[in-house]
MIGU-268960 format. One record per residue: residue in one letter; x, y, z of N, C-alpha, C in turn. Coordinates in steps of 0.05 Angstrom, whole numbers. Layout:
<vodos>
residuo, npx, npy, npz, capx, capy, capz, cpx, cpy, cpz
A, X, Y, Z, X, Y, Z, X, Y, Z;
...
</vodos>
This chain:
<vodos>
residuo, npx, npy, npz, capx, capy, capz, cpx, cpy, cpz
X, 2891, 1116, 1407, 2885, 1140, 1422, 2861, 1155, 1410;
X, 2848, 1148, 1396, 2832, 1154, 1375, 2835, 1184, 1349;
X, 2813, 1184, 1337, 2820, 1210, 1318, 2840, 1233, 1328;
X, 2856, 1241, 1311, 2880, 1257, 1318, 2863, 1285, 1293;
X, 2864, 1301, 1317, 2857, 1335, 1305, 2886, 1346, 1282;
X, 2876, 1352, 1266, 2906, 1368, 1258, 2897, 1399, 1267;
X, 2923, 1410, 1266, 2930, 1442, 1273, 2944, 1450, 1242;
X, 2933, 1482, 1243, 2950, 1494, 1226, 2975, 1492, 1233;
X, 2982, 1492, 1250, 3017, 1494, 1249, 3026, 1483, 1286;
X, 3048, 1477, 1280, 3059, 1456, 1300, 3069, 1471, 1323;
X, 3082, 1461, 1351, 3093, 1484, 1363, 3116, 1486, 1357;
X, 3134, 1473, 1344, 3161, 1488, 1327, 3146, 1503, 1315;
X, 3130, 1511, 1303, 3130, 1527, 1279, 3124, 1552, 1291;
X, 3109, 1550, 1317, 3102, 1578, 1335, 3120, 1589, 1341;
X, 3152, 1569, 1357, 3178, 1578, 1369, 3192, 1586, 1351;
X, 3194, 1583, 1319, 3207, 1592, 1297, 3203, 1613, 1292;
X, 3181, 1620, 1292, 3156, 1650, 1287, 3166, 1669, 1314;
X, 3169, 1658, 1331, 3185, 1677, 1358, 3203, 1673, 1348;
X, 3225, 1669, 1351, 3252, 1678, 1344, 3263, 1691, 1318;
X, 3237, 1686, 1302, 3241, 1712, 1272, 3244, 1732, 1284;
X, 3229, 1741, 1299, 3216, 1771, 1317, 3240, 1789, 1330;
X, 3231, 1816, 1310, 3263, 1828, 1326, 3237, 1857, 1333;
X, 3263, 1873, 1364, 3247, 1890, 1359, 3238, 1916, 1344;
X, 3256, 1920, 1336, 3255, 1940, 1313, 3234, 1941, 1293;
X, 3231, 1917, 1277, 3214, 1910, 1265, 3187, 1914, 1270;
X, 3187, 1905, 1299, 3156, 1901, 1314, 3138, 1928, 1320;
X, 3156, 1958, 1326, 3146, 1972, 1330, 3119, 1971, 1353;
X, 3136, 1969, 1374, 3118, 1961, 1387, 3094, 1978, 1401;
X, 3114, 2014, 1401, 3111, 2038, 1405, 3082, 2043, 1400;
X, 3076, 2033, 1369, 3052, 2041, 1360, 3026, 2015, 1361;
X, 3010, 2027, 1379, 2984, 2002, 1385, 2962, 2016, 1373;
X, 2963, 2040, 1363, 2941, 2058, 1347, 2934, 2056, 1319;
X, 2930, 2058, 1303, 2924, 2052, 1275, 2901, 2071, 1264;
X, 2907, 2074, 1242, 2882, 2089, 1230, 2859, 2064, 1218;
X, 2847, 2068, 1207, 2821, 2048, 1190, 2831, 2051, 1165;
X, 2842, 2064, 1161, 2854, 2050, 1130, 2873, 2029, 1130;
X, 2893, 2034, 1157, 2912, 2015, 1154, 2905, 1983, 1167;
X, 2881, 1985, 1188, 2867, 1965, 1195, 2857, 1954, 1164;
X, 2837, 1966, 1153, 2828, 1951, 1140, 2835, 1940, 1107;
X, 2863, 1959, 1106, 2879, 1949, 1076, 2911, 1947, 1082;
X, 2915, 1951, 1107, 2945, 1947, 1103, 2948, 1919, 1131;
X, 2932, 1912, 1139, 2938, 1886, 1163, 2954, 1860, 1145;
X, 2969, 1853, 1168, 2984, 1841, 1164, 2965, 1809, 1144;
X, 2948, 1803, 1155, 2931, 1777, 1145, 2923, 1788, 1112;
X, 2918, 1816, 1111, 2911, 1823, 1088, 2939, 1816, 1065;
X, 2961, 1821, 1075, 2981, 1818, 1060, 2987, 1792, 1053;
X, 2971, 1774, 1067, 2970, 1729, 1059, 2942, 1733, 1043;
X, 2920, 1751, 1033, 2906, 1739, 1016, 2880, 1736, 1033;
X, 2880, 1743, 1055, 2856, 1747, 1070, 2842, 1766, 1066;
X, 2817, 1773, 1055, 2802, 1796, 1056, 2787, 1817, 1077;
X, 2771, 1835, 1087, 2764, 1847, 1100, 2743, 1835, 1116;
X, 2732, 1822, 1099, 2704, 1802, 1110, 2718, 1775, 1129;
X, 2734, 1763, 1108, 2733, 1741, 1126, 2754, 1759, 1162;
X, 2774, 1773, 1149, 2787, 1777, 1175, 2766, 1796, 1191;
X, 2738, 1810, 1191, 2721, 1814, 1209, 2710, 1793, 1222;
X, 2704, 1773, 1206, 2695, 1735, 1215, 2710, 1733, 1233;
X, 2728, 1733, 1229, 2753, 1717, 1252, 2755, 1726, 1273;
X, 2757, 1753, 1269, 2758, 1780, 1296, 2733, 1771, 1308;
X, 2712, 1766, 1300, 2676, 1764, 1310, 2690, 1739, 1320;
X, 2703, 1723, 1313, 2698, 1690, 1328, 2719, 1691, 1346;
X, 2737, 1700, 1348, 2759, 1700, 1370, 2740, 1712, 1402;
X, 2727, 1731, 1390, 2723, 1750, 1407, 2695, 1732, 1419;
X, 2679, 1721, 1401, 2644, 1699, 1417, 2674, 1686, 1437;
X, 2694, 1660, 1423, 2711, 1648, 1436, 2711, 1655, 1463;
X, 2730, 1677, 1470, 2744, 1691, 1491, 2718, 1692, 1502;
X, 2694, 1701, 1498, 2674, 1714, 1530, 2656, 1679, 1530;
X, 2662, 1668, 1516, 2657, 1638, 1524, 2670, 1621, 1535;
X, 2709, 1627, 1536, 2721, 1608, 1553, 2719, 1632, 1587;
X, 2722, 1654, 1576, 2721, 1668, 1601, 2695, 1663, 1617;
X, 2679, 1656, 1613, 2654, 1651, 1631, 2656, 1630, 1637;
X, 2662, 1603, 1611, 2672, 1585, 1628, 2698, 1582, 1652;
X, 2708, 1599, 1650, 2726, 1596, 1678, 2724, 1623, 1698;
X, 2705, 1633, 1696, 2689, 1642, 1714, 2708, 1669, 1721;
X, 2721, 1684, 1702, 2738, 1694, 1701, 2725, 1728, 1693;
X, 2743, 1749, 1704, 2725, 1777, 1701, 2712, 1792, 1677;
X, 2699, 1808, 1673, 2694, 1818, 1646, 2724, 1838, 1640;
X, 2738, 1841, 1661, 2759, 1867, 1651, 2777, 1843, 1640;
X, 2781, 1817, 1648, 2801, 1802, 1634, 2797, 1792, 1617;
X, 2765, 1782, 1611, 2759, 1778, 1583, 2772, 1799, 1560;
X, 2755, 1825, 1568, 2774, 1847, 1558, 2794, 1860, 1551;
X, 2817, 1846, 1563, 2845, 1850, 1561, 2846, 1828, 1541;
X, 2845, 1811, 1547, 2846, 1787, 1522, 2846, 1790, 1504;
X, 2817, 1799, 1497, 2803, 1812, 1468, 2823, 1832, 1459;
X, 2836, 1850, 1472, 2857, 1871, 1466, 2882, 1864, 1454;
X, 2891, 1834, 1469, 2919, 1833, 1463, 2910, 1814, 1437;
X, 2890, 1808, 1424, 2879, 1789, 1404, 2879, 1801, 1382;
X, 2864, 1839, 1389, 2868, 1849, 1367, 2890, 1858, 1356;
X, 2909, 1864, 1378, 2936, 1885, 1377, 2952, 1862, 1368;
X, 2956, 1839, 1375, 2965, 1812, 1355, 2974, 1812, 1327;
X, 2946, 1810, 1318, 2933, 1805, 1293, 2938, 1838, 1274;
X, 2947, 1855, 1289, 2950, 1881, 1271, 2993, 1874, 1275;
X, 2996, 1848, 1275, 3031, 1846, 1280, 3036, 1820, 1263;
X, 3013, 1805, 1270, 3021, 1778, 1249, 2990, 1770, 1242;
X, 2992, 1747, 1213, 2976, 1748, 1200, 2957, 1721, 1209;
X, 2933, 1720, 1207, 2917, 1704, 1216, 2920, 1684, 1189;
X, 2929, 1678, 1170, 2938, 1660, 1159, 2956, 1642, 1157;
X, 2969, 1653, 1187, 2999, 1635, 1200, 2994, 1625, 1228;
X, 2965, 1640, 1243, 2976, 1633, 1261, 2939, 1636, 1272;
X, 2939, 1601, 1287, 2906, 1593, 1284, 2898, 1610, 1311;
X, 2877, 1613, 1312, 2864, 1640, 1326, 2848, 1635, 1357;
X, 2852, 1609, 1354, 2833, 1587, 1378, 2865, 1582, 1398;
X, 2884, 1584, 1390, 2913, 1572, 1401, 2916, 1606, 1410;
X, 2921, 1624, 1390, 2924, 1647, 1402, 2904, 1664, 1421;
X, 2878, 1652, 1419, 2857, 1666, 1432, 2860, 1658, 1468;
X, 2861, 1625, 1464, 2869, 1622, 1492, 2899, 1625, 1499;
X, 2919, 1629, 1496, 2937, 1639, 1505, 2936, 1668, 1516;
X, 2913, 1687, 1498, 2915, 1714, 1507, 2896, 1709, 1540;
X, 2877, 1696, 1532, 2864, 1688, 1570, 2881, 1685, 1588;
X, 2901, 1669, 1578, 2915, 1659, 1610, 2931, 1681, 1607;
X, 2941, 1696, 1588, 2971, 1721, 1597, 2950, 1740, 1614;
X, 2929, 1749, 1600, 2911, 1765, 1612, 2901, 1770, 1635;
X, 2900, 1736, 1651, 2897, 1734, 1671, 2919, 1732, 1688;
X, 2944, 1732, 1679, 2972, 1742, 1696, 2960, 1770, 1701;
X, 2960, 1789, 1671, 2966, 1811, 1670, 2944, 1824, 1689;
X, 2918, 1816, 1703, 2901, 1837, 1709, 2899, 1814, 1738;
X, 2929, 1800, 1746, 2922, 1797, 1783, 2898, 1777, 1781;
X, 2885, 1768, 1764, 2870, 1739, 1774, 2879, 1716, 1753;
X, 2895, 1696, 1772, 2907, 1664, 1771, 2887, 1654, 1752;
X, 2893, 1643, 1742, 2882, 1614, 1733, 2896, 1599, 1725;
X, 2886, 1574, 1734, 2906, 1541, 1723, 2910, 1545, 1703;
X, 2934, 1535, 1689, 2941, 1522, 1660, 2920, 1504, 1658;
X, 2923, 1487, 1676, 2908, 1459, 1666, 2874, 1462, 1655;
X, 2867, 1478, 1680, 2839, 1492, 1667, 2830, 1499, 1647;
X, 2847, 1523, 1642, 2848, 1538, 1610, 2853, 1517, 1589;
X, 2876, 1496, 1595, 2875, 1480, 1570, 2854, 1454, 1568;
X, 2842, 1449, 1592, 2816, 1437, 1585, 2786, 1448, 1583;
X, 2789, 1465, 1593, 2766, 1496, 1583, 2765, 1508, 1555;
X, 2786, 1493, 1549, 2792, 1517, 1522, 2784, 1486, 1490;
X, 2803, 1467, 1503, 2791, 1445, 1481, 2767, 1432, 1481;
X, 2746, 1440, 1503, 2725, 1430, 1500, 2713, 1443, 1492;
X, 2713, 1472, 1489, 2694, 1493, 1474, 2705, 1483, 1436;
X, 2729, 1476, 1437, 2740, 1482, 1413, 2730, 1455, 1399;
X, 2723, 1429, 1410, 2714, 1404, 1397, 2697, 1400, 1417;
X, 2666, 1423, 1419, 2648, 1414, 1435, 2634, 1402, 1413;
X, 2638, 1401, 1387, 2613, 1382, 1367, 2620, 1349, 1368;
X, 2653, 1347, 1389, 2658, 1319, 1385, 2650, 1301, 1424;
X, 2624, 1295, 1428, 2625, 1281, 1449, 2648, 1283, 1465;
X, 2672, 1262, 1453, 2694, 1250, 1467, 2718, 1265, 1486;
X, 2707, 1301, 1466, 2729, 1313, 1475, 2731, 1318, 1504;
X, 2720, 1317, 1520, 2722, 1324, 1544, 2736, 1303, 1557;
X, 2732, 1272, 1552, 2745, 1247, 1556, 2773, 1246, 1550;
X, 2777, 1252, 1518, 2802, 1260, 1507, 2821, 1272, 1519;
X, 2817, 1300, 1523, 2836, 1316, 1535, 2851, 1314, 1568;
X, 2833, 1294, 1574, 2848, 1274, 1611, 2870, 1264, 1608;
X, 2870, 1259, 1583, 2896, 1232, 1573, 2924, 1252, 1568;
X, 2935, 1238, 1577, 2964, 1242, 1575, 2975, 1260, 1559;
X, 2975, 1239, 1540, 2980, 1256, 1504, 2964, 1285, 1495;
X, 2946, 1276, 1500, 2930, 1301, 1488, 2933, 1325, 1499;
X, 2918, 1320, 1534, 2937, 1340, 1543, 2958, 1358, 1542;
X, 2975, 1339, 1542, 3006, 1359, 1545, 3012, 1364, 1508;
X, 2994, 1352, 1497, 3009, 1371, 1471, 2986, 1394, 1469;
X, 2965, 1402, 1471, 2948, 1416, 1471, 2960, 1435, 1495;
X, 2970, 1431, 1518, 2986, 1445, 1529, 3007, 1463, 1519;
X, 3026, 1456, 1516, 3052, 1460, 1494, 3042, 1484, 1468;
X, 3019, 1472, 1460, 3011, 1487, 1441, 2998, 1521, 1453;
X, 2993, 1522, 1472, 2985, 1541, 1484, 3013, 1559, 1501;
X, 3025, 1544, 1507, 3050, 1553, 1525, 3061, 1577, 1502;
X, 3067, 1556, 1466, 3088, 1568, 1449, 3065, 1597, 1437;
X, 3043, 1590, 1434, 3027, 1614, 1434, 3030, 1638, 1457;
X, 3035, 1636, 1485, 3033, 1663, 1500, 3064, 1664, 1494;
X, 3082, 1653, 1494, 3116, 1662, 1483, 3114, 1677, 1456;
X, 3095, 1668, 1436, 3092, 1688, 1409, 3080, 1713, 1416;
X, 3057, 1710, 1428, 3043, 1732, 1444, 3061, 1756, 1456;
X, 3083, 1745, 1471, 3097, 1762, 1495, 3124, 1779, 1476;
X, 3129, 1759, 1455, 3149, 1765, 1430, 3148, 1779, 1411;
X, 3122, 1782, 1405, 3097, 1800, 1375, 3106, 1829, 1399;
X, 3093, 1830, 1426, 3087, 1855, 1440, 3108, 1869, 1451;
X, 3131, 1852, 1446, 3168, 1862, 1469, 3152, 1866, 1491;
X, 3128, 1836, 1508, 3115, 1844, 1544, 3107, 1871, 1538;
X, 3098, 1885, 1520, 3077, 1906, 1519, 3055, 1890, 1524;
X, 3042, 1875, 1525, 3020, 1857, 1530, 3008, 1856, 1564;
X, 3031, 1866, 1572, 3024, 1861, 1603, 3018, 1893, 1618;
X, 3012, 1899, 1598, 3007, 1934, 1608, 2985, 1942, 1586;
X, 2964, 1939, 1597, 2937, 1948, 1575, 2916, 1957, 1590;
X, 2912, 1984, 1582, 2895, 2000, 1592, 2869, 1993, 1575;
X, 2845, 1995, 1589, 2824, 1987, 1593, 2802, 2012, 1587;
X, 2780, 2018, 1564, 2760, 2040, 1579, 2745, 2035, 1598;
X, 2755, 2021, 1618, 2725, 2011, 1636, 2736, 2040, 1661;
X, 2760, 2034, 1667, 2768, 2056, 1690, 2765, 2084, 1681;
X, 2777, 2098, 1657, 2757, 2125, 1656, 2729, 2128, 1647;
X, 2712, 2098, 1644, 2684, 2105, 1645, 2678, 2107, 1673;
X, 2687, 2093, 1687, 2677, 2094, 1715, 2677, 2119, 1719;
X, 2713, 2133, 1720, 2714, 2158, 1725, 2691, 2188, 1722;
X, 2695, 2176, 1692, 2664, 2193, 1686, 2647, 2200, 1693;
X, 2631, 2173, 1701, 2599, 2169, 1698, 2604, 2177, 1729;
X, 2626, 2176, 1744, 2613, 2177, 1773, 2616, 2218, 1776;
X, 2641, 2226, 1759, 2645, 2260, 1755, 2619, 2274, 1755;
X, 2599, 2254, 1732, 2581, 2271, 1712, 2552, 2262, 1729;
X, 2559, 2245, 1748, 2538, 2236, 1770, 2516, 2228, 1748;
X, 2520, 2201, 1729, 2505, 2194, 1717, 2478, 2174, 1732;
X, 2454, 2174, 1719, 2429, 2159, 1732, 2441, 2129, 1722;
X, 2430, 2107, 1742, 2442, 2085, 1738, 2437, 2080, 1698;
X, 2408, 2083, 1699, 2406, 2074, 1672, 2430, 2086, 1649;
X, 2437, 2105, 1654, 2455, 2113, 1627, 2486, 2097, 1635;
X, 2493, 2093, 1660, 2502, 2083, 1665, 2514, 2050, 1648;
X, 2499, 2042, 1663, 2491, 2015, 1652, 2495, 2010, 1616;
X, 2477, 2024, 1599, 2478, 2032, 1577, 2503, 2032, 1559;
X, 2519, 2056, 1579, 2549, 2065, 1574, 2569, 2037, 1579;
X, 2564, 2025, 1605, 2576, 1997, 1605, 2572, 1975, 1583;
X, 2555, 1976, 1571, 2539, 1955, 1545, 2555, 1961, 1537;
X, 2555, 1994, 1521, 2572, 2001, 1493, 2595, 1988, 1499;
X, 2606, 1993, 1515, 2636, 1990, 1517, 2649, 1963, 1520;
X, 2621, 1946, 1534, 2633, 1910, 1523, 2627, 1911, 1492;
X, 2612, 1921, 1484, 2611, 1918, 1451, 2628, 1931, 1435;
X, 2648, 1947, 1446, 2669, 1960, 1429, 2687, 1944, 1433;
X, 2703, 1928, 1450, 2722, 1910, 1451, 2724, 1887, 1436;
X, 2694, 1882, 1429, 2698, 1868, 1405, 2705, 1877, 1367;
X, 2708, 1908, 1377, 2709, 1926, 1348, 2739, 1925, 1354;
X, 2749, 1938, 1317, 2778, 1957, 1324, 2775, 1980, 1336;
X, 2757, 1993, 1345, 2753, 2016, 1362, 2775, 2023, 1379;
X, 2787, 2004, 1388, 2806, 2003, 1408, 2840, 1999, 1401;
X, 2837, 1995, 1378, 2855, 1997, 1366, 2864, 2033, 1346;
X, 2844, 2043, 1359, 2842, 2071, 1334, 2845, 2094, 1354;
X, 2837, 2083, 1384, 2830, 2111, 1409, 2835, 2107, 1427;
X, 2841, 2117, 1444, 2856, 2112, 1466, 2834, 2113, 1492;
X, 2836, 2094, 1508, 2803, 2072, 1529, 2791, 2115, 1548;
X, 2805, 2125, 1539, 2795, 2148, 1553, 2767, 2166, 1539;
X, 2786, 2167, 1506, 2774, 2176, 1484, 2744, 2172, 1477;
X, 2747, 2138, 1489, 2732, 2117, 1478, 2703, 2117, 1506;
X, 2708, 2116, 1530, 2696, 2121, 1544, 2677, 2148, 1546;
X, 2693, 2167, 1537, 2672, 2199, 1538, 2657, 2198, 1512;
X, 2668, 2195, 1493, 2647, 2181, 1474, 2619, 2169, 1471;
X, 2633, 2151, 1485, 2602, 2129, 1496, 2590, 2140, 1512;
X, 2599, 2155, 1538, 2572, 2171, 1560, 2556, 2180, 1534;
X, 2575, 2196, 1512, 2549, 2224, 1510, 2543, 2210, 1485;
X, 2544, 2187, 1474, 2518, 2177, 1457, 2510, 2156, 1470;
X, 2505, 2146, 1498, 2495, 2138, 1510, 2471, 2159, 1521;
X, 2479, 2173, 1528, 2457, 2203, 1539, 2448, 2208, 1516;
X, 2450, 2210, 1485, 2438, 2221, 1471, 2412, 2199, 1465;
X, 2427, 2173, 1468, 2395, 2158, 1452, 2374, 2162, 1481;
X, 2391, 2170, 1502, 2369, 2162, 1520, 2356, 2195, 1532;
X, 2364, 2215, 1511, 2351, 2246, 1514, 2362, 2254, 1542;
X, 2379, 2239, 1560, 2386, 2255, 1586, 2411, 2270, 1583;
X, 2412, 2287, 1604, 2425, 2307, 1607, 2457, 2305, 1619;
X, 2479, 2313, 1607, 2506, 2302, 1632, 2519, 2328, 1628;
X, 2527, 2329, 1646, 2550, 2352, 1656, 2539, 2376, 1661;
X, 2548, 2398, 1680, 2535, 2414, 1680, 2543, 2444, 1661;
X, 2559, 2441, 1638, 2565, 2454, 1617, 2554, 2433, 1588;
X, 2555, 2454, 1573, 2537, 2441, 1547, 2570, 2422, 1543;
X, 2594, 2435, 1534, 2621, 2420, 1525, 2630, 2406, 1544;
X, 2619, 2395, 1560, 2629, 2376, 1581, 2657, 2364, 1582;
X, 2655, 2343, 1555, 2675, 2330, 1554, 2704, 2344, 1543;
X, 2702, 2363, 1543, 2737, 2388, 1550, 2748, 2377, 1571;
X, 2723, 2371, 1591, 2731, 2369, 1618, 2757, 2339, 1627;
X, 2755, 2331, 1595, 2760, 2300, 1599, 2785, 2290, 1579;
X, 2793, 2323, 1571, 2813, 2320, 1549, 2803, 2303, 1514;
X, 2784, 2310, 1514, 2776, 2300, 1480, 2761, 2324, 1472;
X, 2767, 2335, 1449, 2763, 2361, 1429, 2734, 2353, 1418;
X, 2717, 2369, 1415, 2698, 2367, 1401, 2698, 2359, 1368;
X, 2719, 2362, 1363, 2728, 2347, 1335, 2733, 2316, 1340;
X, 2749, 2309, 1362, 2745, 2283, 1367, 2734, 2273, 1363;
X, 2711, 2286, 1387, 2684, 2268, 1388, 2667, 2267, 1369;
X, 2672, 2279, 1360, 2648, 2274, 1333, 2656, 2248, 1314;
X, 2680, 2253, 1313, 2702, 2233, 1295, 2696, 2210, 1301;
X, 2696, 2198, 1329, 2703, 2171, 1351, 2663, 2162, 1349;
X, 2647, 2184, 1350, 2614, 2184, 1348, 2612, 2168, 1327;
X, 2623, 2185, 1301, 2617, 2177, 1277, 2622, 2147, 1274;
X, 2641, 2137, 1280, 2647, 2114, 1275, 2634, 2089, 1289;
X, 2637, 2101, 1317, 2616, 2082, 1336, 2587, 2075, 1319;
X, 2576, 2098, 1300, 2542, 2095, 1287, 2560, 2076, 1263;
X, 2575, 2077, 1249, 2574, 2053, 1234, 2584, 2040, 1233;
X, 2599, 2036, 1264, 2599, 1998, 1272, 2571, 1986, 1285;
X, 2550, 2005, 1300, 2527, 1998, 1298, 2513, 1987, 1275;
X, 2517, 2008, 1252, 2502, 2003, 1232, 2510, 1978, 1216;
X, 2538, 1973, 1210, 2544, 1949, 1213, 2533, 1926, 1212;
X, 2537, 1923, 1241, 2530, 1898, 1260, 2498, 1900, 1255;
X, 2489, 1913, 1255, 2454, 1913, 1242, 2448, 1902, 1220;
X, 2466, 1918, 1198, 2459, 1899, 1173, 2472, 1870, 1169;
X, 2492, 1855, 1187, 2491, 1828, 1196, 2472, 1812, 1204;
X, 2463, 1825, 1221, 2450, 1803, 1241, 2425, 1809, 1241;
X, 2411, 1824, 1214, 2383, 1828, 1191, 2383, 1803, 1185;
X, 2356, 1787, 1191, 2353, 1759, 1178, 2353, 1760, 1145;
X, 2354, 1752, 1134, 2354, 1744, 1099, 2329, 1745, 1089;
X, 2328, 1758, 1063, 2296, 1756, 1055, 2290, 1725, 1051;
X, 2258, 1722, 1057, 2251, 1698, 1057, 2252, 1680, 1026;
X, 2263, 1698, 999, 2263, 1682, 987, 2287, 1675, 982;
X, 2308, 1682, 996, 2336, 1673, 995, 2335, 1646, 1009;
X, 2354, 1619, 1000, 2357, 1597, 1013, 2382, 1605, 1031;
X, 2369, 1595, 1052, 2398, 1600, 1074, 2410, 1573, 1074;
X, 2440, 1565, 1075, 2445, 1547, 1074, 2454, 1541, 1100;
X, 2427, 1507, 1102, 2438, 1501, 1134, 2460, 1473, 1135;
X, 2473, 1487, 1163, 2497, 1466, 1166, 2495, 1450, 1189;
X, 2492, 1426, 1179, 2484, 1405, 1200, 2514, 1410, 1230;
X, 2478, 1405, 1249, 2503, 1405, 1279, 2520, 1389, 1289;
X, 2527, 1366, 1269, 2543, 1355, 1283, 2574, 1353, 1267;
X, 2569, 1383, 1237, 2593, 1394, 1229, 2598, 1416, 1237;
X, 2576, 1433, 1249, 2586, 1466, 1262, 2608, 1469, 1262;
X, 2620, 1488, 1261, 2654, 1494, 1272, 2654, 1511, 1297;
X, 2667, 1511, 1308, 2664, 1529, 1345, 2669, 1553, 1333;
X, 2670, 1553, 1316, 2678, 1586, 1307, 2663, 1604, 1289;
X, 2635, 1582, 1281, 2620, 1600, 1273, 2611, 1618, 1288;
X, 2618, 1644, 1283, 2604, 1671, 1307, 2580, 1664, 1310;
X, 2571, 1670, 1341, 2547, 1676, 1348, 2540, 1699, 1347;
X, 2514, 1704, 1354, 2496, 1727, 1347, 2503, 1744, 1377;
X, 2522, 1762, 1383, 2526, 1788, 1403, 2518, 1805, 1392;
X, 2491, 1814, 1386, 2487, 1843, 1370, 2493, 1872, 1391;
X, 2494, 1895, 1373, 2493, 1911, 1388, 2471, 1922, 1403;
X, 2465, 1939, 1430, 2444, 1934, 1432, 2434, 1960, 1420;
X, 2405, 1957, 1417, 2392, 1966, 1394, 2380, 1992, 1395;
X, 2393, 2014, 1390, 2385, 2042, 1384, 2380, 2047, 1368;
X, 2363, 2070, 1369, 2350, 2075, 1337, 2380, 2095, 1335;
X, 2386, 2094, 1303, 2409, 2120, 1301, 2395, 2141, 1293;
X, 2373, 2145, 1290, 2357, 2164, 1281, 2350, 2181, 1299;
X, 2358, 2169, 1329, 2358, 2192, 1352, 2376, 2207, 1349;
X, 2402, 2195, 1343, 2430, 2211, 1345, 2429, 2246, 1326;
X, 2414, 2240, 1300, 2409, 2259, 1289, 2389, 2276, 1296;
X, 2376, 2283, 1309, 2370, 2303, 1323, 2388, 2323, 1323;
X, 2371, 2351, 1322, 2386, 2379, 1327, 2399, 2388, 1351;
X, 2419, 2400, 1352, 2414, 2407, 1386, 2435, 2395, 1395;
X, 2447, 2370, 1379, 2462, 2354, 1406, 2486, 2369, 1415;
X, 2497, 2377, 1392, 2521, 2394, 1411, 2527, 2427, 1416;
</vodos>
């Protein structure tokens, strides 16, 4: 049948891992988190995973997801939900138990229950292993066959049952900032351009814990008004606008602040290397599908944001 892939772990070992799961334990109540507890008390941190690599992983789940989602031609709000139940996951069990390509596409297909657009099993599980062994020719050949199939199936099934088990079907109810940006931008009768802008930020926060820290309302008024600030225009027709929208000016400064240094961040990543550093290259026909690609943020100066005046 030719080369056999191994997996971190089997689908008994996924159905074992569900039936540990009680709910008490799971706390399911709480989907919010502070940044301290994201980034020293997560569950992967407690297996010996550090902050870096579990940002790696979060960056590759998340290239993953808007790569099988385009391959199946599927919405940006369900990409989105995906990316949600990926992070809210991974703040319940540890990415050292449980491989992130198995759980990534399982969150596509629940996601696509959860937000009213279908998609095949069969799709997703041959959509999903050919992104995952696109460095191996055969895989697309491979996965027709019988065998492969249905265990690469199976493996995905026992992942959205871990999925649905981690959340007590909290999974199937996830609010989104796309609907109170809309709300917003149409209140505050935004010009397309800031518009648009405000839409960017906010696919680029779903790939942050951002969304894990604020709630998609918080997170949306936020983004108008540092969206309007890099771009010097004007919103609302009161200076405190966003009162209007239930977030405190203490908020927002708070939710601001943080947005500039996940920018800043993602900047000093995706800064090429001084030229006398050797970058070490990895031949393409070892790549891993999970080396992150380059989604930068898009590129504001933050040196606008400081300006006098803003609030």
């Amino acid at each position: 049948m030719g080369e056999e892939h191994p997996r971190k772990r089997s689908r008994q070992h996924f159905e074992a891992e569900a039936r540990q799961i009680s709910s008490p334990q799971c706390e399911t109540s709480k989907w919010y988190f502070s940044r301290e507890e994201i980034e020293r008390f997560s569950p992967s941190r407690k297996d010996g995973i550090d902050l870096v690599k579990e940002s790696f992983l979060r960056s590759s789940y998340c290239t993953f997801l808007q790569r099988l989602g385009m391959k199946l031609h599927v919405s940006q709000v369900t990409i989105g939900c995906a990316t949600v139940m990926c992070h809210r996951f991974y703040m319940r069990q540890s990415h050292a138990k449980n491989d992130w390509q198995t759980i990534a596409t399982a969150s596509l297909f629940l996601a696509c229950k959860a937000e009213d657009e279908p998609c095949q099993l069969s799709s997703v599980v041959v959509a999903s292993y050919e992104i995952i062994y696109e460095w191996d020719p055969a895989a697309s050949i491979r996965i027709h066959q019988t065998e492969y199939y249905h265990e690469f199936k199976e493996f995905i099934l026992a992942g959205e049952r871990l999925l649905l088990d981690t959340s007590a079907f909290h999974h199937l109810d996830i609010e989104l900032p796309y609907k109170p940006l809309a709300a917003a931008l149409n209140r505050l009768n935004a010009w397309p351009d800031l518009a648009t802008a405000s839409w960017n930020f906010v696919h680029d926060w779903l790939r942050t814990t951002l969304c894990l820290q604020y709630k998609p309302h918080v997170i949306a008024t936020a983004t108008v008004h540092l969206a309007a600030t890099f771009q010097n225009a004007k919103v609302g027709s009161r200076r405190d606008w966003w009162l209007e929208f239930g977030v405190t000016t203490k908020l927002l400064k708070e939710v601001i602040q943080e947005m500039c240094m996940l920018i800043e961040e993602d900047r000093r990543r995706t800064m090429p290397p001084p030229r006398r550093e050797v970058a070490w290259a990895i031949p393409a026909a070892m790549k891993p599908v999970h080396m992150a690609r380059g989604y930068p943020f898009h590129s504001y100066p933050l040196q606008s944001y400081r300006q006098p005046g803003i609030w």
